[in-house]
One Martini backbone bead per residue (centre of mass of N, CA, C, O) as a GRO file, in nm:
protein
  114
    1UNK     BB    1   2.170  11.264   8.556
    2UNK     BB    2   1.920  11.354   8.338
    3UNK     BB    3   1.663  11.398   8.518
    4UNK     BB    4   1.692  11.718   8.560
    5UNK     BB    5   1.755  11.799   8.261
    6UNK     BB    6   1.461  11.679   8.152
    7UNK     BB    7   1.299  11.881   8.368
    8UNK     BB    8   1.396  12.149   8.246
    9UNK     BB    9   1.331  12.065   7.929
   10UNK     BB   10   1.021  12.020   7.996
   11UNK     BB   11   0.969  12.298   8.142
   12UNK     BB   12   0.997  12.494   7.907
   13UNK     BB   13   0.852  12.322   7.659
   14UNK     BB   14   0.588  12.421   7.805
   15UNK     BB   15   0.595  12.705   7.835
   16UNK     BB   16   0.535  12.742   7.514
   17UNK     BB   17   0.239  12.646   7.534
   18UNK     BB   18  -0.015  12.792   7.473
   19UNK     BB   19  -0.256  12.884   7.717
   20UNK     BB   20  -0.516  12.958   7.514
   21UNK     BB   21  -0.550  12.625   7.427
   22UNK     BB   22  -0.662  12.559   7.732
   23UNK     BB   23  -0.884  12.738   7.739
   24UNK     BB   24  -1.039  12.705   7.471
   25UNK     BB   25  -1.061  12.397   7.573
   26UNK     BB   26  -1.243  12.468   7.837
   27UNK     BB   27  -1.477  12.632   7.647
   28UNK     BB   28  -1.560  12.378   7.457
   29UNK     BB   29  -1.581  12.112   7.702
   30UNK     BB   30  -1.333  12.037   7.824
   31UNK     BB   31  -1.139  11.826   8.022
   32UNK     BB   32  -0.836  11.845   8.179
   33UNK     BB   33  -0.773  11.553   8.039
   34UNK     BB   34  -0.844  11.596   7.749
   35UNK     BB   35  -0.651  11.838   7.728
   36UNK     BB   36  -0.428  11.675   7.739
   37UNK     BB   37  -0.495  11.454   7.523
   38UNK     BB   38  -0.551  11.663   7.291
   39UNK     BB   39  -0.330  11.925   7.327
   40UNK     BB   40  -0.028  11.873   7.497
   41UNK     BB   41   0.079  11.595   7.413
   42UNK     BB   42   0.110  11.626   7.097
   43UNK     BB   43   0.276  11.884   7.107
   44UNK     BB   44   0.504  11.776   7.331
   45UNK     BB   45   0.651  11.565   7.168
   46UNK     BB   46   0.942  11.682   7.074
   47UNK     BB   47   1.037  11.700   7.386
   48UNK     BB   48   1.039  11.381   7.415
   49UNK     BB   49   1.220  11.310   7.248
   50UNK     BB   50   1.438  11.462   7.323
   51UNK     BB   51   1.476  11.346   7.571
   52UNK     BB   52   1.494  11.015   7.487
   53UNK     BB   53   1.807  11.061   7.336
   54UNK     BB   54   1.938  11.212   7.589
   55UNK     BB   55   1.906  10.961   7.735
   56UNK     BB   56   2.021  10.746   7.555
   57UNK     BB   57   2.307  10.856   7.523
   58UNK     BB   58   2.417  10.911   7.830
   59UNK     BB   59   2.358  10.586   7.877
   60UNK     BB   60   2.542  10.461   7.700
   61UNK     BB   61   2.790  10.604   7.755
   62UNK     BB   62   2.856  10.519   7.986
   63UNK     BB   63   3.122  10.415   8.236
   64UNK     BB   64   3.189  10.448   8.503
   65UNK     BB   65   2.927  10.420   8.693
   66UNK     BB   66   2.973  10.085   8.604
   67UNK     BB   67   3.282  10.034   8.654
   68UNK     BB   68   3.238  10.082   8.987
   69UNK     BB   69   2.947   9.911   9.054
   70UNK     BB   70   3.026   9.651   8.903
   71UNK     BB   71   3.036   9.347   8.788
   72UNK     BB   72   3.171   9.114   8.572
   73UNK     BB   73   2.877   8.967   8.591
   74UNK     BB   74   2.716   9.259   8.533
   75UNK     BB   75   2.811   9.440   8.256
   76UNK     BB   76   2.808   9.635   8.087
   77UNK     BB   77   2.932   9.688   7.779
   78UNK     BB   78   3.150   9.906   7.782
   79UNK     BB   79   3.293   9.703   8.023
   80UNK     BB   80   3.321   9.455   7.884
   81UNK     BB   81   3.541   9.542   7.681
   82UNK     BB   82   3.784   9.592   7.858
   83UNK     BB   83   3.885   9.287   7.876
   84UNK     BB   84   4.022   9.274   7.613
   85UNK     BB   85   4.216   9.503   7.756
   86UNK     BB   86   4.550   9.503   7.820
   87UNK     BB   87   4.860   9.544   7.830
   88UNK     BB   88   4.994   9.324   7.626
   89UNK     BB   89   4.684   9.362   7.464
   90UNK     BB   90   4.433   9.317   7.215
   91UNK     BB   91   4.126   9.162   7.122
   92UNK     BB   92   4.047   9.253   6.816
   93UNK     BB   93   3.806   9.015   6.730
   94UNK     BB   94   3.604   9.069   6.968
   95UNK     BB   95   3.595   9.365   7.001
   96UNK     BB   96   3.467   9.415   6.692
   97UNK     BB   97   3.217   9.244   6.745
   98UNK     BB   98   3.109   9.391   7.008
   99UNK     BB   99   3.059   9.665   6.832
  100UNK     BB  100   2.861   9.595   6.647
  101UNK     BB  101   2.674   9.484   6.859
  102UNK     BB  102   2.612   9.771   6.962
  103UNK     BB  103   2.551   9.963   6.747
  104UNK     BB  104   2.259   9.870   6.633
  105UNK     BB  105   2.073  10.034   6.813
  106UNK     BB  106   2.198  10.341   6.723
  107UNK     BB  107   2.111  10.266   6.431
  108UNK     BB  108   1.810  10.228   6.463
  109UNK     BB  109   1.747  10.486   6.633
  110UNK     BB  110   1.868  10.694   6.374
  111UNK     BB  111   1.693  10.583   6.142
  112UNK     BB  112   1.396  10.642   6.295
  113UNK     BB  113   1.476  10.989   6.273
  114UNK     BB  114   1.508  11.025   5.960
   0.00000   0.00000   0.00000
């Protein structure tokens, strides 16, 4: 479900790179793949990044659809911790143990970009 999303935030992102850039890299004696390799891919790092963090985001956060289509021996973490909380109780000391170590990624990815 991200990637349509990324598809026009990264051609909005595109298009806003001057053209002017692209024609005097082909004046210059650049081809193509070079114009693309030493002045597009550069430019455009800040908008893959944005796709990447937005993308990272909302596959982290699903449930609903993991929930749905996994079975628990192969549960990805949001829907593995559901395990824990039953009607009667709720496992407390597993459930925050598996939250801390779900946290580390996010805060390894968020500390990355500080």
């Amino acid at each position: 479900m991200i990637i349509p999303l990324n598809i026009v935030l990264l051609k909005k992102y595109f298009e806003t790179i001057p053209r002017e850039l692209e024609e005097a890299a082909l004046i210059d004696g650049c081809s193509r793949l070079g114009m693309l390799k030493r002045i597009i891919i550069p430019l455009s790092m800040p908008g893959f990044a944005i796709a990447a963090v937005l993308s990272f985001r909302f596959s982290w956060n699903e449930f609903v659809l993991p929930m749905a289509l996994t079975s628990p021996d192969s549960a990805v973490f949001e829907v593995a911790l559901f395990q824990f909380i039953s009607i009667n109780r709720i496992e407390w000391g597993y459930l925050t143990a598996d939250i801390t170590i779900i946290i580390i990624p996010v805060l390894v990815l968020m500390l990355s970009f500080e």
